[in-house]
PDB file of N, CA, C and O in Angstrom:
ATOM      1  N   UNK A   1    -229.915 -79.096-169.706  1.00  0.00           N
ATOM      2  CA  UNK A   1    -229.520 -79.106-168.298  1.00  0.00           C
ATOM      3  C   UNK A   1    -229.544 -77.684-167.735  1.00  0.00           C
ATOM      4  O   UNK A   1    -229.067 -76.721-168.336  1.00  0.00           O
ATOM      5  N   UNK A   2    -230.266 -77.608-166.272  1.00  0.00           N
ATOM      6  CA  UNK A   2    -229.869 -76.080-165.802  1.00  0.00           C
ATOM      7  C   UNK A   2    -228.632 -75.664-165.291  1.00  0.00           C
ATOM      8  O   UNK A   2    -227.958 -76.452-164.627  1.00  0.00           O
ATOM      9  N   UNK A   3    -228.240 -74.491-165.526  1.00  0.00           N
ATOM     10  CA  UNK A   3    -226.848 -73.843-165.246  1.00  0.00           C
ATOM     11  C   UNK A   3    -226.707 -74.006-162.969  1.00  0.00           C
ATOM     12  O   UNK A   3    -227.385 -74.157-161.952  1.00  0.00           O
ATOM     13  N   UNK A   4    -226.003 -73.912-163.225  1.00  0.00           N
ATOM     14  CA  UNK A   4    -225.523 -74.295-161.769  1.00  0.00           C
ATOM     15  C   UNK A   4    -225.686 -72.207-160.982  1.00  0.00           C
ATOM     16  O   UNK A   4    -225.203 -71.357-161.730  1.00  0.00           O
ATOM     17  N   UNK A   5    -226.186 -71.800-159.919  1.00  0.00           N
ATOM     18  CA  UNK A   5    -226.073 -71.007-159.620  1.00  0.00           C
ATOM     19  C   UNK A   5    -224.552 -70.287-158.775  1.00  0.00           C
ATOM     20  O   UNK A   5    -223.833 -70.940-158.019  1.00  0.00           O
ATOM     21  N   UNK A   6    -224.426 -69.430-158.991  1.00  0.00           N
ATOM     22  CA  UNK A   6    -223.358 -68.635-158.751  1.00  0.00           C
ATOM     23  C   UNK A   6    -223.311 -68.565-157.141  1.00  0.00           C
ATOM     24  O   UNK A   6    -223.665 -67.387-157.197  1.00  0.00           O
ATOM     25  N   UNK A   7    -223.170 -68.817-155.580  1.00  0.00           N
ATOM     26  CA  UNK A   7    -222.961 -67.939-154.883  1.00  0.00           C
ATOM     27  C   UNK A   7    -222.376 -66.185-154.894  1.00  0.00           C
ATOM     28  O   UNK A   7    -221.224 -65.772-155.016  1.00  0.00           O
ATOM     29  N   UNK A   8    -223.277 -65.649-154.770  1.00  0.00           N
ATOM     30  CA  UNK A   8    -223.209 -64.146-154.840  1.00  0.00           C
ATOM     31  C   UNK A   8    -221.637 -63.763-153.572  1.00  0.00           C
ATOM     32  O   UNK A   8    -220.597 -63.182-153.882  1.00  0.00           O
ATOM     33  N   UNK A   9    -221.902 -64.165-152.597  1.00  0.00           N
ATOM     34  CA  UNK A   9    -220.844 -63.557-151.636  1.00  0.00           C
ATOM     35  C   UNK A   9    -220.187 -63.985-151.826  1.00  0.00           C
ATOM     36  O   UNK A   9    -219.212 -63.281-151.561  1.00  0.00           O
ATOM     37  N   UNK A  10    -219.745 -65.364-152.399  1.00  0.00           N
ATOM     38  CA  UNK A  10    -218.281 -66.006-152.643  1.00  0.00           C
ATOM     39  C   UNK A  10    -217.679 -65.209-153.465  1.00  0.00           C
ATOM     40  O   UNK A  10    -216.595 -64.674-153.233  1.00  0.00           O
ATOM     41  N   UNK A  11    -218.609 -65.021-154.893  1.00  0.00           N
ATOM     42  CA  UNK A  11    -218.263 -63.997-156.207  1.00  0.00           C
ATOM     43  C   UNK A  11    -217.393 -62.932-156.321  1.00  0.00           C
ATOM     44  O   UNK A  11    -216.528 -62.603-157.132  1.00  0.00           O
ATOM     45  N   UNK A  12    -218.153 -62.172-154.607  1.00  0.00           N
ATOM     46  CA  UNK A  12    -217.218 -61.027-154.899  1.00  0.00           C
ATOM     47  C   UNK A  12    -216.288 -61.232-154.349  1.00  0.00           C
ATOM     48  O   UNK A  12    -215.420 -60.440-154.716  1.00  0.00           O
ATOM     49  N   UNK A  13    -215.772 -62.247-153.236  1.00  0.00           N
ATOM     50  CA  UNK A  13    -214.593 -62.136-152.246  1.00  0.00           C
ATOM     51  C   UNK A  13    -213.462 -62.623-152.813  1.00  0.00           C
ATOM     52  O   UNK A  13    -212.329 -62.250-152.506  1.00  0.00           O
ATOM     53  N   UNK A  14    -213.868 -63.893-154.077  1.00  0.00           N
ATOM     54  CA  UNK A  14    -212.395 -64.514-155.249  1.00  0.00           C
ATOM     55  C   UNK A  14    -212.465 -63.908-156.431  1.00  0.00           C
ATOM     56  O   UNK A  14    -213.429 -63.437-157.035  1.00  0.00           O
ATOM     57  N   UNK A  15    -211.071 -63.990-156.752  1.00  0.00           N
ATOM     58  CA  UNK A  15    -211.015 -63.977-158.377  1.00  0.00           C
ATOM     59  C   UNK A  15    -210.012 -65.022-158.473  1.00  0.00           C
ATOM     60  O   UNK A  15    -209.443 -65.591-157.542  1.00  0.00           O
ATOM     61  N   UNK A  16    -209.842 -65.234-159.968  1.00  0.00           N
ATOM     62  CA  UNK A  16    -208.858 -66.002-160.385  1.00  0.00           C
ATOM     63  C   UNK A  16    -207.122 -65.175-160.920  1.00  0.00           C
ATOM     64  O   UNK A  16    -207.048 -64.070-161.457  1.00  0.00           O
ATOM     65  N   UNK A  17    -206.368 -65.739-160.708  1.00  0.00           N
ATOM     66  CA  UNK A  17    -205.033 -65.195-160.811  1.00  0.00           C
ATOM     67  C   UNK A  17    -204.838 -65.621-162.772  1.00  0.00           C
ATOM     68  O   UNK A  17    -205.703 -66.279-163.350  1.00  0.00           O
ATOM     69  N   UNK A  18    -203.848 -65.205-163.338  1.00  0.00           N
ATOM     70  CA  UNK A  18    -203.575 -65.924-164.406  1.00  0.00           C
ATOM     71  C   UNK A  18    -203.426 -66.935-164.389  1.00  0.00           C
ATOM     72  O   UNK A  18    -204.496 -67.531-164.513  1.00  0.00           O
ATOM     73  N   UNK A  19    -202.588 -67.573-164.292  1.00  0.00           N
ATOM     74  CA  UNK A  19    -202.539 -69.150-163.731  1.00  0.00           C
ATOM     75  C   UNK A  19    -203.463 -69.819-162.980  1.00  0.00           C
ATOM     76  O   UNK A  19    -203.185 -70.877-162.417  1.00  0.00           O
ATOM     77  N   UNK A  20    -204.663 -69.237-162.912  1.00  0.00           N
ATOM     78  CA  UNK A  20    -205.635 -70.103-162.480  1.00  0.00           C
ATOM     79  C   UNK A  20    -205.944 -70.750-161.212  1.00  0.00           C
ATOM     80  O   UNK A  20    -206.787 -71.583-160.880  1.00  0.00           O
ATOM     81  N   UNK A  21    -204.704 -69.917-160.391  1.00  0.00           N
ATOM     82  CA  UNK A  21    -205.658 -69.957-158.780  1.00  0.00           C
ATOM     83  C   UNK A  21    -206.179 -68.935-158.574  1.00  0.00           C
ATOM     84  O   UNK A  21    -206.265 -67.843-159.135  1.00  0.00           O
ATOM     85  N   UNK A  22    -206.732 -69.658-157.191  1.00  0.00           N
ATOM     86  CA  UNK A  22    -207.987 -68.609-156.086  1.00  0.00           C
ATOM     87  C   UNK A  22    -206.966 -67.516-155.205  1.00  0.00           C
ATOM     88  O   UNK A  22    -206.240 -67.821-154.259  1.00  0.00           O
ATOM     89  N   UNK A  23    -207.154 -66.090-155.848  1.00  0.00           N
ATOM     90  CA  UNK A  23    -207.111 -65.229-155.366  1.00  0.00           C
ATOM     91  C   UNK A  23    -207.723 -64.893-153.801  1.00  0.00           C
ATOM     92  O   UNK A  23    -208.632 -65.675-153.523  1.00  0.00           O
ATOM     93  N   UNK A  24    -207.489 -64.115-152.949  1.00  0.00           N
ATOM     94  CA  UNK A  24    -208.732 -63.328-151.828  1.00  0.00           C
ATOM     95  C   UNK A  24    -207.802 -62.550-151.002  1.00  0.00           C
ATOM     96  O   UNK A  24    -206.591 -62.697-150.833  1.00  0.00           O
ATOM     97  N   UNK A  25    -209.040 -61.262-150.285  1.00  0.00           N
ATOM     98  CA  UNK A  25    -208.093 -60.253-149.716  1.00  0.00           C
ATOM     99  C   UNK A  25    -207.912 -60.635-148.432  1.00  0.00           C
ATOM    100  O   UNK A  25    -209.008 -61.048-148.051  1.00  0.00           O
ATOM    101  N   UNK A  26    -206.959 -60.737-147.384  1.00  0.00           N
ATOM    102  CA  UNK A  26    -207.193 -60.563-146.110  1.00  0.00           C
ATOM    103  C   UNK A  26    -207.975 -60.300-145.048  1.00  0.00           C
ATOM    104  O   UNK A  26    -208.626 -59.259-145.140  1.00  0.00           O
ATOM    105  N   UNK A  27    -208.109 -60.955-144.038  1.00  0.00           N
ATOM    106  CA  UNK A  27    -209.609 -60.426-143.377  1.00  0.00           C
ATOM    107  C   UNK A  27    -208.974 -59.630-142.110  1.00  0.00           C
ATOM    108  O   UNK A  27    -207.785 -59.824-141.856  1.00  0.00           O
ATOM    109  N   UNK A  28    -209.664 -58.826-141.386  1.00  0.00           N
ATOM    110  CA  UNK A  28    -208.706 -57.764-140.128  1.00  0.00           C
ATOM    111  C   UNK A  28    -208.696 -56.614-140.560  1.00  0.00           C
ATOM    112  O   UNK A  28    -207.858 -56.044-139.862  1.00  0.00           O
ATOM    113  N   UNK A  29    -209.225 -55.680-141.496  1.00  0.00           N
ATOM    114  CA  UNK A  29    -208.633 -54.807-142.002  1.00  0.00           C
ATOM    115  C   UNK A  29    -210.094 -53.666-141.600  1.00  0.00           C
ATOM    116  O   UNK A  29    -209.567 -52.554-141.555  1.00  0.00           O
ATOM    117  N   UNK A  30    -210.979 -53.564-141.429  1.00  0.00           N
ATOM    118  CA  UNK A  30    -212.295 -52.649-141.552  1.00  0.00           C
ATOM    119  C   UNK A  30    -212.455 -51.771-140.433  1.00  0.00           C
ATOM    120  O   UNK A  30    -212.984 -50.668-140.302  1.00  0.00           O
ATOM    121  N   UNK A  31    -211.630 -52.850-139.364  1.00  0.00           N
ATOM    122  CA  UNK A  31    -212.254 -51.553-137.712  1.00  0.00           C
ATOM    123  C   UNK A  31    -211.159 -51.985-136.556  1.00  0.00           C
ATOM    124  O   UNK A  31    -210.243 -52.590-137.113  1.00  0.00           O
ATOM    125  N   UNK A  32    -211.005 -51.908-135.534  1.00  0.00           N
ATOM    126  CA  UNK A  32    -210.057 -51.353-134.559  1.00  0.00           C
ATOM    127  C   UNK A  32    -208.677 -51.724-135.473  1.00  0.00           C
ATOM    128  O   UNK A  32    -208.093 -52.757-135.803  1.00  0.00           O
ATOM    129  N   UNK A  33    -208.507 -50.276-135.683  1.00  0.00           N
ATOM    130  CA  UNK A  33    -207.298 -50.336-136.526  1.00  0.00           C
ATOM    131  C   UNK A  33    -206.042 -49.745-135.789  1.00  0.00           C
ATOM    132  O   UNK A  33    -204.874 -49.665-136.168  1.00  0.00           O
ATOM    133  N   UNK A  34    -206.717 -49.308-134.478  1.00  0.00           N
ATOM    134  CA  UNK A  34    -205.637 -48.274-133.851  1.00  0.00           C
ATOM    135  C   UNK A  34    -204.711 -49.172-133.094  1.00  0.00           C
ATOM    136  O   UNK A  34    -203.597 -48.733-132.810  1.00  0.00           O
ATOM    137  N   UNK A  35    -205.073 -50.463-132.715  1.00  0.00           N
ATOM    138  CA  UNK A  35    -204.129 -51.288-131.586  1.00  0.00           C
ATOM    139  C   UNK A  35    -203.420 -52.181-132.983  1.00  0.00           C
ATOM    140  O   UNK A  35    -203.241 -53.390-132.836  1.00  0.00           O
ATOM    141  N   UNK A  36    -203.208 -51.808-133.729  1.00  0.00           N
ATOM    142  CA  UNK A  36    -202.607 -53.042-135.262  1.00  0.00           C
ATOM    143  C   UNK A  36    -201.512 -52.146-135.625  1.00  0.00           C
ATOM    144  O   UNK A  36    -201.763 -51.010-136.029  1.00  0.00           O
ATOM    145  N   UNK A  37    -200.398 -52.545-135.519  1.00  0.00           N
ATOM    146  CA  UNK A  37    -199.143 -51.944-135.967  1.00  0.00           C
ATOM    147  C   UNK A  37    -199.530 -51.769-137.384  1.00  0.00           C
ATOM    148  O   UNK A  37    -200.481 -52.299-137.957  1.00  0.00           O
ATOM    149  N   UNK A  38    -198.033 -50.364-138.208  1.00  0.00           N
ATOM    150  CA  UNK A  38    -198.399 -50.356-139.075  1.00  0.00           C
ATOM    151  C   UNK A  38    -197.866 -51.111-139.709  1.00  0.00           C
ATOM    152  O   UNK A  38    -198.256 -51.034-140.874  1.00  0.00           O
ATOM    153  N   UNK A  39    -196.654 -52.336-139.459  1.00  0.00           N
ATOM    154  CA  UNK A  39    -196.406 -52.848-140.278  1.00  0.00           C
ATOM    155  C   UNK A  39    -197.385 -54.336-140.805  1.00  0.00           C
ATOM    156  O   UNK A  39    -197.239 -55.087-141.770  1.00  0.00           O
ATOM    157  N   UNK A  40    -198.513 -54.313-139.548  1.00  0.00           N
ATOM    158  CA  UNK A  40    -199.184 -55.160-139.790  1.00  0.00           C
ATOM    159  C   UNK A  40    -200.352 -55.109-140.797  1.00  0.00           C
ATOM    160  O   UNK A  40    -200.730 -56.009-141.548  1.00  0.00           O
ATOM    161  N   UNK A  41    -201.037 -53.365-140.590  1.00  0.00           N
ATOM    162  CA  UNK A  41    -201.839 -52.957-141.720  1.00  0.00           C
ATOM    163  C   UNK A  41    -201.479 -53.267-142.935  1.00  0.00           C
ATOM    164  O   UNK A  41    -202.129 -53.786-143.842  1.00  0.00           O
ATOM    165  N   UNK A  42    -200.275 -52.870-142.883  1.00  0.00           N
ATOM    166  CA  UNK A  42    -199.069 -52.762-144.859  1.00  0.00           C
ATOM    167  C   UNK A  42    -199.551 -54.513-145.228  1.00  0.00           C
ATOM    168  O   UNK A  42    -200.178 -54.721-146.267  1.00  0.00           O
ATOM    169  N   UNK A  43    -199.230 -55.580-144.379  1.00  0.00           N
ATOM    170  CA  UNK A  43    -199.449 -56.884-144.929  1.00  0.00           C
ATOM    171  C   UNK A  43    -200.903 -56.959-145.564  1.00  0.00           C
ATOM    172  O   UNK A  43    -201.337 -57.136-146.703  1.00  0.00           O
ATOM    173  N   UNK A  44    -201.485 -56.732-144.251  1.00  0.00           N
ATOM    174  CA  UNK A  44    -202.872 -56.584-144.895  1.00  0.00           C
ATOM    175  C   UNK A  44    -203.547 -56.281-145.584  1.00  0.00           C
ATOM    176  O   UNK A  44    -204.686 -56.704-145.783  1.00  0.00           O
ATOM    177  N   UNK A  45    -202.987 -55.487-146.089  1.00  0.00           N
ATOM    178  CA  UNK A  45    -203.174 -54.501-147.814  1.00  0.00           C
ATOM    179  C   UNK A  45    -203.001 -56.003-148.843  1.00  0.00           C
ATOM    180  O   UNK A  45    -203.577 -56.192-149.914  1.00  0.00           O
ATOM    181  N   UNK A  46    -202.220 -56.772-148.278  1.00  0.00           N
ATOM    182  CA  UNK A  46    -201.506 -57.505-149.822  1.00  0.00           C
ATOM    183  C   UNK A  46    -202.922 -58.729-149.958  1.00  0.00           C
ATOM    184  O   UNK A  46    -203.525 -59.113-148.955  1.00  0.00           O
ATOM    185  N   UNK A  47    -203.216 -59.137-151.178  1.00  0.00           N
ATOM    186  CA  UNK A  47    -204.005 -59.984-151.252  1.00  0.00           C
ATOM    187  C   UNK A  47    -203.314 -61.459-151.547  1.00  0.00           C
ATOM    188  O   UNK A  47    -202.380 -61.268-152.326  1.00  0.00           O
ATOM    189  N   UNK A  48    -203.427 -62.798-151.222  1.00  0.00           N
ATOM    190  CA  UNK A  48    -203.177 -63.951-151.230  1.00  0.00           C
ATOM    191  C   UNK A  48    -203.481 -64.723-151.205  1.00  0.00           C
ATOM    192  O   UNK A  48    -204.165 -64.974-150.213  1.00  0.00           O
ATOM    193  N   UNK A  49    -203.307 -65.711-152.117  1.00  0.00           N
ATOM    194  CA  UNK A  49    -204.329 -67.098-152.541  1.00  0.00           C
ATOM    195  C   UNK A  49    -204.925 -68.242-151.256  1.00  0.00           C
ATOM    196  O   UNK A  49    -204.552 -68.406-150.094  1.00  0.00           O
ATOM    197  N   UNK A  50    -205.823 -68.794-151.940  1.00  0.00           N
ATOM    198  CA  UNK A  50    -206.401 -69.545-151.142  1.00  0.00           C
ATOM    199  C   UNK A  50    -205.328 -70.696-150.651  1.00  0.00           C
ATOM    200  O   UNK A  50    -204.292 -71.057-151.209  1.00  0.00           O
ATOM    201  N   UNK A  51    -205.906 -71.136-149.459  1.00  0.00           N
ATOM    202  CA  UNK A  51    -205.550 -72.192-149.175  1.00  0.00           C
ATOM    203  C   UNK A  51    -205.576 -73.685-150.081  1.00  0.00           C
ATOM    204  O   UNK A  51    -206.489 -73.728-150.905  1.00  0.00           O
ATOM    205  N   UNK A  52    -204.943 -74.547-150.036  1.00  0.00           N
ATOM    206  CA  UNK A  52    -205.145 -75.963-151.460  1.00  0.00           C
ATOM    207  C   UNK A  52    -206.240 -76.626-151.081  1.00  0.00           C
ATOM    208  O   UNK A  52    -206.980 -77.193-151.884  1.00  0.00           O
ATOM    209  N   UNK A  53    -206.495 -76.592-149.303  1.00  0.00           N
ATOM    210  CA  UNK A  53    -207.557 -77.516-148.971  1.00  0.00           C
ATOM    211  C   UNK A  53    -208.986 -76.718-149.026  1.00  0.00           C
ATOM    212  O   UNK A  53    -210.119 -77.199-149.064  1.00  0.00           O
ATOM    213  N   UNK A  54    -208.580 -75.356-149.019  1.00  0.00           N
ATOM    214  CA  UNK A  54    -210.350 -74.767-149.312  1.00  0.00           C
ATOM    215  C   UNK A  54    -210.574 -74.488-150.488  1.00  0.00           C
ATOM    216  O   UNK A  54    -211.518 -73.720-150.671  1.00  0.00           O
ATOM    217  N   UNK A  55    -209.746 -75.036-151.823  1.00  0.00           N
ATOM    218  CA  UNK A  55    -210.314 -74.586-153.038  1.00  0.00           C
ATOM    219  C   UNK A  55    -211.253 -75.290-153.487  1.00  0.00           C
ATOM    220  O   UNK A  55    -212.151 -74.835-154.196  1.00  0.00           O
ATOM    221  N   UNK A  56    -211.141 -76.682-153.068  1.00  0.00           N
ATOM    222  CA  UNK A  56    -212.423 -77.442-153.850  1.00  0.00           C
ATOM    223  C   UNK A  56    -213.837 -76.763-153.400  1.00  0.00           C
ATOM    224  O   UNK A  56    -214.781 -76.672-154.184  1.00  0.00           O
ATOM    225  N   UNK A  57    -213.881 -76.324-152.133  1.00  0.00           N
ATOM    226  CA  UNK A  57    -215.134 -75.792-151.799  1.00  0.00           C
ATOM    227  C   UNK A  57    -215.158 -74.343-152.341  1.00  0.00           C
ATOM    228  O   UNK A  57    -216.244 -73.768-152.270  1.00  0.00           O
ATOM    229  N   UNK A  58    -213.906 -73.545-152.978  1.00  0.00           N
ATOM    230  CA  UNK A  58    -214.773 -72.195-153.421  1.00  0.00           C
ATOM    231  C   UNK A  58    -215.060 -72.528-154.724  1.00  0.00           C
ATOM    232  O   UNK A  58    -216.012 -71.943-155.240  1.00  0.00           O
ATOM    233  N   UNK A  59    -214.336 -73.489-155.491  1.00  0.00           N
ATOM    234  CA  UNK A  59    -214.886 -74.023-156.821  1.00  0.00           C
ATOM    235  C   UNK A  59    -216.643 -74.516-156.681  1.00  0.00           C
ATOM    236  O   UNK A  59    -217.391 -74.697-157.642  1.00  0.00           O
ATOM    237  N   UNK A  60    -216.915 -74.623-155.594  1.00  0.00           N
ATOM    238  CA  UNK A  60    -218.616 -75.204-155.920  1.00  0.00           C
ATOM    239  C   UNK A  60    -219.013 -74.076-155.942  1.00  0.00           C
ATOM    240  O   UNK A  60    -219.678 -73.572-156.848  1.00  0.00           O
ATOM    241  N   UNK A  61    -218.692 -73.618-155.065  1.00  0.00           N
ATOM    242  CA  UNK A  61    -219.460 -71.942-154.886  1.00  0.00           C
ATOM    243  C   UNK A  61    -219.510 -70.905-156.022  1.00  0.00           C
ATOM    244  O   UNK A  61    -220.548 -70.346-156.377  1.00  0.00           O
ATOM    245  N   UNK A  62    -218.278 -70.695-156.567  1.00  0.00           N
ATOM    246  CA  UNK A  62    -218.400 -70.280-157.485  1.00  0.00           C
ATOM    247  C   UNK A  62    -217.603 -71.037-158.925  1.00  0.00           C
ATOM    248  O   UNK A  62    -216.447 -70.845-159.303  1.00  0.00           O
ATOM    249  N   UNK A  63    -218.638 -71.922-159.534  1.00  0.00           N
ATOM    250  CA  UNK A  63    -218.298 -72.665-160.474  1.00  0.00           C
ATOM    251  C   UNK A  63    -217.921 -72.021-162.264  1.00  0.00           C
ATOM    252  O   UNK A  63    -217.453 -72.687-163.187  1.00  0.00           O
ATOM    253  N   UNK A  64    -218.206 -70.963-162.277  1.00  0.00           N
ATOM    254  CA  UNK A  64    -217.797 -70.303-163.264  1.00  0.00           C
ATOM    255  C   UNK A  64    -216.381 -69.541-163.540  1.00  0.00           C
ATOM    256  O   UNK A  64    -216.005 -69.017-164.588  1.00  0.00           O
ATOM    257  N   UNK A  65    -215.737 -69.633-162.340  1.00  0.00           N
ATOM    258  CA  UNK A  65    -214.919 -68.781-162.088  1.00  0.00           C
ATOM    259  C   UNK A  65    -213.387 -68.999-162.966  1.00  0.00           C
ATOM    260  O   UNK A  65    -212.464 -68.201-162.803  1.00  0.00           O
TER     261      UNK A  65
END
């Protein structure tokens, strides 16, 4: 049987936690940073798991994970 391909951009945006959920970083963070409080930047720093209803779809994407 052939191996199932990897999505490349999904790849880099999850990882897996120990326990075996979907990790990902926050999105907001790259450019107009000047009108974003700083206590809003500080959150944004923190990374946090996926949602329950979008994991089945990053599991296709990236099936090795």
């Amino acid at each position: 049987m052939p191996k199932i391909k990897t999505n490349r951009g999904a790849a880099k945006r999850f990882r897996k936690t120990g326990t075996g959920k979907i990790r990902r970083n926050k999105a907001f963070t790259s450019h107009i940073l000047t009108k974003k409080s700083t206590k809003r930047k500080r959150d944004l720093r923190q990374s946090t798991l996926v949602d329950k209803s979008d994991v089945k779809n990053i599991r296709c994407l990236v099936p090795y994970l």
